[in-house]
C-alpha positions as CSV (number, residue, x, y, z in Angstrom):
1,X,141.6,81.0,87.8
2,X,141.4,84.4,88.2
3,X,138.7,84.9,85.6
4,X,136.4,82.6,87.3
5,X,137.4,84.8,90.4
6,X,135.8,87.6,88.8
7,X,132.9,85.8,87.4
8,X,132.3,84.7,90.7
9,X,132.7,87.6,92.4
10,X,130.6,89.6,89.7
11,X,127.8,86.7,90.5
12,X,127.9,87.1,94.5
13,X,127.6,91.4,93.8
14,X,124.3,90.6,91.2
15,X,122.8,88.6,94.1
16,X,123.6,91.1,97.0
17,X,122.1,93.6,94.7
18,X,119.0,91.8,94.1
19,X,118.4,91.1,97.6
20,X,119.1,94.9,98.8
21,X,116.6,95.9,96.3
22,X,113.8,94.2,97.5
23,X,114.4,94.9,100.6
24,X,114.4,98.4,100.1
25,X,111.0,98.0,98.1
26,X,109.6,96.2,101.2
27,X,110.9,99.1,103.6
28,X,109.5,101.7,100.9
29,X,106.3,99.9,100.6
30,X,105.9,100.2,104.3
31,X,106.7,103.7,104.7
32,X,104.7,104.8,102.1
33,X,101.7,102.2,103.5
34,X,101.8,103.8,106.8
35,X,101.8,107.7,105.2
36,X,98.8,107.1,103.1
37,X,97.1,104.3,104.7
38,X,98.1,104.0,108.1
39,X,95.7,106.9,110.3
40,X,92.7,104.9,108.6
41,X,93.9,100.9,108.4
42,X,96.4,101.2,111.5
43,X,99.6,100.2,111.5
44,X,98.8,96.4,112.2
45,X,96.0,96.7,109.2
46,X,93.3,96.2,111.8
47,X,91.3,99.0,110.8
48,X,88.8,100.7,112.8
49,X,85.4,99.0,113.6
50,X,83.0,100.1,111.3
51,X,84.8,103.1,110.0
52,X,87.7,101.7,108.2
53,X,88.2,97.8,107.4
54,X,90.9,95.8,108.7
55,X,93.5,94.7,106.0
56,X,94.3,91.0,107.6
57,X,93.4,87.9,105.6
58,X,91.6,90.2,103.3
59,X,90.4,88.2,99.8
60,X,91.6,91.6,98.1
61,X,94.6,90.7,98.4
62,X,94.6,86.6,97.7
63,X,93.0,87.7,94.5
64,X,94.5,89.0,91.1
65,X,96.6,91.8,92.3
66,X,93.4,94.0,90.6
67,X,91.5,94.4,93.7
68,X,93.9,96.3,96.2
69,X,95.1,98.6,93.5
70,X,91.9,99.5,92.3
71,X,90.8,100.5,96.4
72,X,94.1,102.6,96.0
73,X,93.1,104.2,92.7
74,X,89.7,104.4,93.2
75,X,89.1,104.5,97.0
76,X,85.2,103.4,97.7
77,X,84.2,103.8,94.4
78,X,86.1,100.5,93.8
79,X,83.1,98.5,95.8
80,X,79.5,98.3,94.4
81,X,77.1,100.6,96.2
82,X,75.7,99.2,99.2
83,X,77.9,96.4,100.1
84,X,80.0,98.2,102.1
85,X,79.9,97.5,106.3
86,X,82.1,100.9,107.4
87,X,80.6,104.2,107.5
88,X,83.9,106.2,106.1
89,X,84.6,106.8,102.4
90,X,87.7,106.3,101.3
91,X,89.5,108.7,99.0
92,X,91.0,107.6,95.6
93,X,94.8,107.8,96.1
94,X,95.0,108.0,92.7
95,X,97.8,111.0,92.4
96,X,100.1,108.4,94.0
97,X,102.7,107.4,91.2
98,X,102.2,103.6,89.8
99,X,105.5,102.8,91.7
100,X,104.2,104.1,94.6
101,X,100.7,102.3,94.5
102,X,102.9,99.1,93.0
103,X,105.5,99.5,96.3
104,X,101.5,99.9,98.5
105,X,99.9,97.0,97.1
106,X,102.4,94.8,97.4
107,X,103.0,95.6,101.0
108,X,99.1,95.0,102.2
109,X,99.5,91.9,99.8
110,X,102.6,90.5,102.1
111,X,101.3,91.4,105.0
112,X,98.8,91.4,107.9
113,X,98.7,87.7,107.4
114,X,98.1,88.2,103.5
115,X,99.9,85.8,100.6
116,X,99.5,87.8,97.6
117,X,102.0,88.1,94.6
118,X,104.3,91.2,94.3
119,X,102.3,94.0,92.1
120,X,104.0,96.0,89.3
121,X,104.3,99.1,87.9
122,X,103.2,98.1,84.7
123,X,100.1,96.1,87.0
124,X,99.0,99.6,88.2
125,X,99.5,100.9,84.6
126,X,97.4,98.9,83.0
127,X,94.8,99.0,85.8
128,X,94.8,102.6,85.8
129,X,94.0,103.2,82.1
């Protein structure tokens, strides 16, 4: 009994572990969204007419998790010249770490009315080679 005690126990402290963690990824993806992103992409990820896009319902982030964290690494140079609607360039981010850019993208892909998949560190690695 007392070994299925522990087990159980052991089980319960895995789980309560797990669930910390992402929330603290979540919290950390949004502090780190609203230093680098925020000023330009507001807090609510409504943007700024035809400065900065808004980030709600964007097809960005319903796609392969790809497109956001190439806008992060790459900033406008991520879109094709001319298609662009907003009159501000944005900067690559890309000195940000690939946790931190994982921990970004996976925040504008949760949010803002967005159903995207988590993004990875090994994601952004790949997409940053």
């Amino acid at each position: 009994m007392l070994l299925f005690q522990c087990k159980l126990s052991a089980a319960f402290f895995v789980v309560a572990v797990s669930i910390v963690s992402h929330a603290a990824a979540a919290l950390d993806g949004k502090q780190l969204y609203i230093a680098n992103c925020g000023t330009c992409h507001q807090l609510d990820g409504g943007g700024v007419p035809m400065m900065q896009p808004e980030l709600i319902q964007i097809e960005r982030a319903k796609n392969p998790v790809g497109g956001v964290v190439e806008m992060i690494l790459k900033g406008s140079a991520a879109i094709e010249p001319g298609l662009s609607d907003y009159g501000n360039e944005m900067p690559a981010f890309d000195y940000l770490s690939n946790t931190e850019i994982a921990l970004i993208a996976s925040y504008v892909r949760s949010n803002f009315g967005n159903e995207g998949n988590a993004v990875t560190e090994a994601d952004v690695k790949r997409l940053r080679q």
